[in-house]
Structure formats: C-alpha cells, structure tokens
KEDRENTOR-995373 format. One record per atom (N, C-alpha, C): residue in one letter; x, y, z. Coordinates in steps of 0.05 Angstrom, whole numbers, padded with zeros to 5 digits, always signed. Example, Ala and Ser with C-alpha at 12.3 -4.5 7.8 and 13.67 -1.06 7.14 Angstrom:
BEGIN
A+00264-00114+00156A+00246-00090+00156A+00264-00066+00156S+00257-00045+00142S+00273-00021+00143S+00258+00001+00157
END
This chain:
BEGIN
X+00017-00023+00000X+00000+00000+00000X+00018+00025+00000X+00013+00042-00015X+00027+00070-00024X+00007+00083-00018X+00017+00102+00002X+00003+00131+00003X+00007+00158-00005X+00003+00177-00022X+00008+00194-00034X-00012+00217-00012X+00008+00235+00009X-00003+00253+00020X-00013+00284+00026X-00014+00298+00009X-00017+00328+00007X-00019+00336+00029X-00013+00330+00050X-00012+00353+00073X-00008+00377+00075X-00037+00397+00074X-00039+00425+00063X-00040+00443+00094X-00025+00418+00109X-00014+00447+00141X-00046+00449+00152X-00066+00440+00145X-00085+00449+00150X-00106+00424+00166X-00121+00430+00194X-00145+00401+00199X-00152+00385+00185X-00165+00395+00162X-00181+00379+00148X-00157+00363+00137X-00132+00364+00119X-00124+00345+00113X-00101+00331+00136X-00097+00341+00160X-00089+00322+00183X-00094+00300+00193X-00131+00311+00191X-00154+00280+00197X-00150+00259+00181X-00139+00262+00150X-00136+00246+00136X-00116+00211+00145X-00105+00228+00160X-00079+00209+00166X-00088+00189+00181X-00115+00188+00199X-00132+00165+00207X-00133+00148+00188X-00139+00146+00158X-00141+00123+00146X-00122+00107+00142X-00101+00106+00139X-00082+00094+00141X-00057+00089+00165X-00072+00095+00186X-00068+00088+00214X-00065+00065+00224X-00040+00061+00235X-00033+00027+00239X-00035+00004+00219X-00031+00024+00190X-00035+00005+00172X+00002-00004+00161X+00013-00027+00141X+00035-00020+00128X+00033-00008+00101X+00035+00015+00104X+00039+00030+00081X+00064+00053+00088X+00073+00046+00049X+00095+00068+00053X+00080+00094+00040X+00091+00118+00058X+00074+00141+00064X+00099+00156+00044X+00084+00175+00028X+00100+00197+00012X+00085+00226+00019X+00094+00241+00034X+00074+00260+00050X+00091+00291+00039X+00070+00302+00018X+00081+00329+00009X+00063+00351+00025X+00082+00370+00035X+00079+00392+00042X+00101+00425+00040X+00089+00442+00053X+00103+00466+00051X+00132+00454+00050X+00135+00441+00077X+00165+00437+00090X+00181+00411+00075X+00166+00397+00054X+00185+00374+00042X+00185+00378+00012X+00210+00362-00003X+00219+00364-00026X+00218+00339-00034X+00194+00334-00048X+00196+00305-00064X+00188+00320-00098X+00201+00298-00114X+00200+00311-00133X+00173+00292-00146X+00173+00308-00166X+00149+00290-00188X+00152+00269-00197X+00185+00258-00204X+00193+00236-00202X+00187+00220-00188X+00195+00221-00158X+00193+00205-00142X+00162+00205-00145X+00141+00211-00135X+00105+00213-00134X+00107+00193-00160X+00116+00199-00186X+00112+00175-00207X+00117+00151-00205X+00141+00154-00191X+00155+00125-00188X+00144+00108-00169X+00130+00122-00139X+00123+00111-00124X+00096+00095-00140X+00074+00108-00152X+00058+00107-00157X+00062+00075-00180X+00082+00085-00195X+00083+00065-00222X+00094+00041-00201X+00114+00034-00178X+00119+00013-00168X+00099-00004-00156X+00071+00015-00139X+00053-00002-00127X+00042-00022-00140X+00037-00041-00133X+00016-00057-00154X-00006-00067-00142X-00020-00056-00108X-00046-00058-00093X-00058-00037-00097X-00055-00017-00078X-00071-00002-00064X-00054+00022-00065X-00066+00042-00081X-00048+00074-00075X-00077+00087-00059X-00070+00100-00044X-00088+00128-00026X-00077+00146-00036X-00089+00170-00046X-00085+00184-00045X-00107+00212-00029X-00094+00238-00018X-00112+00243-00007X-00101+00275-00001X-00124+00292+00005X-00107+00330+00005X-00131+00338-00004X-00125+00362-00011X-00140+00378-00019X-00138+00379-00054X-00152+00382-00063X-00162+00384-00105X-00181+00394-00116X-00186+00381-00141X-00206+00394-00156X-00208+00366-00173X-00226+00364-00192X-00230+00351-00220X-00205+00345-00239X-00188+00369-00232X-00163+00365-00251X-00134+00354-00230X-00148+00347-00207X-00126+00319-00193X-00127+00337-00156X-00105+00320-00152X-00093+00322-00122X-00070+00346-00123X-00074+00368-00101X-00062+00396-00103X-00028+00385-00092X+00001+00393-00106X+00023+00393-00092X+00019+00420-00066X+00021+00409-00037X+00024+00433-00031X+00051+00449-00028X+00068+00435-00036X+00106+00447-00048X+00104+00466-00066X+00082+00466-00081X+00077+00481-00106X+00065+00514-00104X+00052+00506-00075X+00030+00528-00079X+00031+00538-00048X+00035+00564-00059X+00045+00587-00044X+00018+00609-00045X+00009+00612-00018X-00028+00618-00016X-00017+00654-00023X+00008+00671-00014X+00016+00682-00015X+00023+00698-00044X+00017+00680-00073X+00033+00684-00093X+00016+00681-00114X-00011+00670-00103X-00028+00653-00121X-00050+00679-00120X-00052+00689-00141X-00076+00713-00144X-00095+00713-00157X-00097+00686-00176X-00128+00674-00195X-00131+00641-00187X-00151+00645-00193X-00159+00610-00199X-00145+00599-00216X-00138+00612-00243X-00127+00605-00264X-00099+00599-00261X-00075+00616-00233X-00061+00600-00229X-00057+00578-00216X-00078+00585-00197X-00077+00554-00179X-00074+00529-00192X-00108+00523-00207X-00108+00507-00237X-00087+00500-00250X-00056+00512-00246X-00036+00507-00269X-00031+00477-00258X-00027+00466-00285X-00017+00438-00283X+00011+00438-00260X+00021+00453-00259X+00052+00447-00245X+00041+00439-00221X+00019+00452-00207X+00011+00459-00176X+00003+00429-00170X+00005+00402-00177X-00020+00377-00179X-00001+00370-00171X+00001+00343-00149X+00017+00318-00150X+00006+00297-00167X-00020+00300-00166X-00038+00282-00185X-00044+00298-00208X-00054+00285-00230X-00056+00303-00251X-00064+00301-00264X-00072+00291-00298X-00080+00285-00329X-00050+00284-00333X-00026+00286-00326X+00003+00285-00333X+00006+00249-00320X+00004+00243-00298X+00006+00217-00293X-00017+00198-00280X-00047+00200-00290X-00055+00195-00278X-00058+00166-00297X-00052+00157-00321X-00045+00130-00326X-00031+00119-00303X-00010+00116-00293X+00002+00112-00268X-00020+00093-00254X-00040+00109-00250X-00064+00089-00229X-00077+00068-00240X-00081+00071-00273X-00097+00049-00282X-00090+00016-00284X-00110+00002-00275X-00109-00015-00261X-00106-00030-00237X-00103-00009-00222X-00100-00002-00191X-00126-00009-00170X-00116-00009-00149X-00140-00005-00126X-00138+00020-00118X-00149+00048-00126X-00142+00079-00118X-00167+00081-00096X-00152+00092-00078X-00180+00101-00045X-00166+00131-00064X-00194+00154-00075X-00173+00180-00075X-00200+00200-00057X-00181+00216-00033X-00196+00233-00028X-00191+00264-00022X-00207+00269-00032X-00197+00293-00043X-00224+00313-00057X-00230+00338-00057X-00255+00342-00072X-00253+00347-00098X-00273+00331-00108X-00271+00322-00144X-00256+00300-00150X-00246+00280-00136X-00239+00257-00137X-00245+00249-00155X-00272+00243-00146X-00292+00229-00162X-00291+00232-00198X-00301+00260-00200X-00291+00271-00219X-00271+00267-00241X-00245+00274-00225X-00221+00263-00230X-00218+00232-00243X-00238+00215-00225X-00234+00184-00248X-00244+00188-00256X-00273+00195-00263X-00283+00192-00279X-00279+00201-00314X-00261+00230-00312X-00257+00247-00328X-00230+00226-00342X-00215+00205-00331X-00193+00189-00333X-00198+00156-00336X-00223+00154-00333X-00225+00126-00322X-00212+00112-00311X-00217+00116-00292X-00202+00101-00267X-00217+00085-00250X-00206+00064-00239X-00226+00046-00218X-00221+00054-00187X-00231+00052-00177X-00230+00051-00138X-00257+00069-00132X-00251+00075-00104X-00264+00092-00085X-00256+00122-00086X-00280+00134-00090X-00273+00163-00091X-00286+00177-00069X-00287+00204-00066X-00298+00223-00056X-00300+00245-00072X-00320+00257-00072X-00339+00278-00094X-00327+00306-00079X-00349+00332-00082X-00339+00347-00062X-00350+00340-00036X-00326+00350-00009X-00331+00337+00007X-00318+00369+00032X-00348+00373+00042X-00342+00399+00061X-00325+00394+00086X-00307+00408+00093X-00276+00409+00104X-00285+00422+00128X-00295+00448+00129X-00298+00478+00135X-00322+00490+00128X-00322+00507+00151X-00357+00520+00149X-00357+00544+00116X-00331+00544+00109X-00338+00564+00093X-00349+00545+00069X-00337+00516+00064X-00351+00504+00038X-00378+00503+00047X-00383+00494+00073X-00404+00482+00081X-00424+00513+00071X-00424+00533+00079X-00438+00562+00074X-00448+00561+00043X-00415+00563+00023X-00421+00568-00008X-00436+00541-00022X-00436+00524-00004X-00454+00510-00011X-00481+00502-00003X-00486+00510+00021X-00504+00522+00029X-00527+00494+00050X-00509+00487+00059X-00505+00455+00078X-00506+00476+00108X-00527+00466+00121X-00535+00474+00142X-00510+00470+00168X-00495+00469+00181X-00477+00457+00199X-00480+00478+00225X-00478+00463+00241X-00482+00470+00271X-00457+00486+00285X-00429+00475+00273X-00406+00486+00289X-00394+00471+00265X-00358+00483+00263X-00339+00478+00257X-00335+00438+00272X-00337+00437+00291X-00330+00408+00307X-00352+00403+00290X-00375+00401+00289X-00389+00377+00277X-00387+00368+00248X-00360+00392+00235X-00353+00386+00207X-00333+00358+00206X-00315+00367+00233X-00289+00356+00230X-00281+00331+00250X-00310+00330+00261X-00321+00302+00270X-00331+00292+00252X-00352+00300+00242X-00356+00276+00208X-00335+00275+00196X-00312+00289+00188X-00293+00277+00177X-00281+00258+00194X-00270+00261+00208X-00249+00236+00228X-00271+00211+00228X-00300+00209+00227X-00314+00192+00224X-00307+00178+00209X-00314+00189+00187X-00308+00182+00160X-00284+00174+00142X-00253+00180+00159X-00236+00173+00163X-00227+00146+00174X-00241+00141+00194X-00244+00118+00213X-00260+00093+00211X-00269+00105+00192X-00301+00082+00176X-00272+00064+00152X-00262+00092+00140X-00242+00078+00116X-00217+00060+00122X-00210+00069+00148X-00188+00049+00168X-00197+00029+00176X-00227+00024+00179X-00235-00006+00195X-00243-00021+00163X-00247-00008+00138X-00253-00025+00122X-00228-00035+00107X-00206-00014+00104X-00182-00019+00097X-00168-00053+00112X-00170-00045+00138X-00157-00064+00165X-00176-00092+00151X-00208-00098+00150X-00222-00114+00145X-00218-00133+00122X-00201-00118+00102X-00208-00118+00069X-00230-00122+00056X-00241-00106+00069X-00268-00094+00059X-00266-00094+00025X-00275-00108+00001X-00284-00098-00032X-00290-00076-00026X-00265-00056-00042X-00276-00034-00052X-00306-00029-00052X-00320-00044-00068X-00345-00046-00082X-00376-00041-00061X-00362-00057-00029X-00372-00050-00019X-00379-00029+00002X-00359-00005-00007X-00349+00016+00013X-00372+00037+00013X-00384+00040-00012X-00397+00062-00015X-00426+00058-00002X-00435+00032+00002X-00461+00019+00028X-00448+00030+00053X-00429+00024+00058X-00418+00014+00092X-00424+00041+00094X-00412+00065+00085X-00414+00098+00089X-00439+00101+00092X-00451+00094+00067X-00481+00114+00070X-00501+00109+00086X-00494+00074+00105X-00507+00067+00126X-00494+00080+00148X-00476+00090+00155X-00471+00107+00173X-00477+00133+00175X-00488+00145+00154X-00504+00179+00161X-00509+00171+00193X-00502+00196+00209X-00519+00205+00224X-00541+00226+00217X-00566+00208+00225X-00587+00223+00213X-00589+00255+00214X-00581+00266+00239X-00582+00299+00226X-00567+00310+00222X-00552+00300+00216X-00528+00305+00197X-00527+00319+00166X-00529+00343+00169X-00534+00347+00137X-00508+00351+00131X-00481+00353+00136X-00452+00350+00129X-00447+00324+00123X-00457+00302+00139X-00452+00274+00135X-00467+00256+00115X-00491+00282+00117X-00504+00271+00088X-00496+00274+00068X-00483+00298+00063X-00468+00313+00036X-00453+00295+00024X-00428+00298+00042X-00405+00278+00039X-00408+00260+00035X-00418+00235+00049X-00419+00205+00046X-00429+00207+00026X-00454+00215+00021X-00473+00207-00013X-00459+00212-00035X-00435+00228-00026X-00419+00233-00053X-00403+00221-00065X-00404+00194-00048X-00378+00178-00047X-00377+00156-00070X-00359+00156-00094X-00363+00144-00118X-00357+00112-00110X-00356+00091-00131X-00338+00075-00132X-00343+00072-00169X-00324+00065-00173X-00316+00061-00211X-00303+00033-00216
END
C-alpha cells in the first residue's frame, strides 16, 4: 500500500492520516516543508501494484502539490489550476490504471471519472464551514464538520484493516449517516466507486 499525501498544514487534511493508521503503508507525504519531486510521486505510484491512497486537498483536474502552492503568490484561480501545482494530474494519472485507488480529495470522483479510473472516490466533500456556507449545507459548528470527517476517516481504516471490496465501501458509508447530519449527508452520498 502506497500513500500519496498532500498535507496542506491544514485540519481537514491532518484528519486524513486516520485512514491509514496502523496500517503497512509506505507514506509519501508532500507539504510546505518537504521536497519530493514529481519523479519520485511517479515512481512511487508506477511501483505499487495494490492499493495507492491518495488524499489532500483538489479539484476535477487531480490532487493539489502543496510544495507548489504558495497561498501568498497565487492571485487567480487560473493559477492555482496550473498543471505544475498537482501531484496528481492528467500528466500521470495512467500511473493508477489498473489499480485499487482510495482517492480523497474534492472532485476525486470527478477526476476518475474524467480518466477512467477504478477505486473509491470522494466527490466534493465539506472540510470547513466556509464550503459548508457556499454550498449552502446547514452545519451547527466547525467540530461537527471535523467530527464527520475523522468519522469518515475511521469508517475507511476499519474497512481498509477488514479488506473490505472496494465495491462495498460506498453501502458501509451511507449506512452510517448520522441522521441529522446534513454534512454527513453531503459527503458520504458523494462517495463514488468506478
């Protein structure tokens, strides 16, 4: 198991690191403070032959490098968007096919689909009260965002640990809504498999 980690310094992708908790996986964890190159992210990727995670913050057009992106420097959407900014990408995302990919990230989903890709995805998936707002998802507090995440984190560690089929991940979630949950409803229902 290969993990490919965008660590964007930030909660929402810290919680991440629950899924692959007490698991053996070798971890490739990009952030502000590390220098892995694109090479290596390829190579790791092209060596696995199970299970890559990948997981951070994105869009449709892949998984964000956060080495790349400097919140300080970045003044459009249109640069963010630049291909260089991705650890994941339309540049290597052959790399995954044929794979078992867990990718989470918002627009995951997207992302295979737009590539055809197989595994478990996650769609958009509210982090923070501000997605939760522009999208217009009722939430009670900040904690009840980032408790449904670590949930939902912790749901993907006990199915990981289990060997849970892919196939059957996207049931196990959506039987766990907590019912007033409209963050938990968002998220989970968004959850692909391909």
């Amino acid at each position: 198991m290969t993990v490919i980690f965008c660590d964007c310094n930030d909660v929402d992708t810290r919680n991440l690191k629950a899924i692959w908790r007490d698991l053996d996986a070798k971890v490739i964890e990009l952030s502000s403070k590390t220098n892995v190159s694109q090479e290596e992210i390829d190579n790791a990727l092209a060596e696995e032959k199970d299970t890559i995670i990948i997981c951070g913050h994105g869009s449709d057009d892949g998984c964000f490098n956060p080495e790349k992106i400097n919140p300080g420097k970045i003044k459009s959407i249109q640069q963010l968007m630049n291909i260089d900014n991705f650890a994941i990408s339309s540049r290597n995302a052959h790399l995954l096919k044929g794979k078992k990919v867990i990718g989470i990230w918002c627009f995951a989903a997207e992302f295979a689909r737009k590539h055809n890709l197989e595994g478990f995805y996650s769609s958009m998936f509210i982090s923070n009260k501000m997605e939760a707002k522009l999208l217009n998802v009722a939430v009670r507090s900040e904690d009840e965002i980032n408790n449904s995440e670590i949930k939902f984190c912790n749901i993907l560690n006990t199915l990981l640990r289990n060997g849970t089929p892919l196939n059957q991940w996207k049931e196990t979630i959506t039987n766990n809504i907590q019912a007033d949950s409209k963050v938990e409803s968002f998220n989970y229902k968004g959850v692909q498999y391909f």
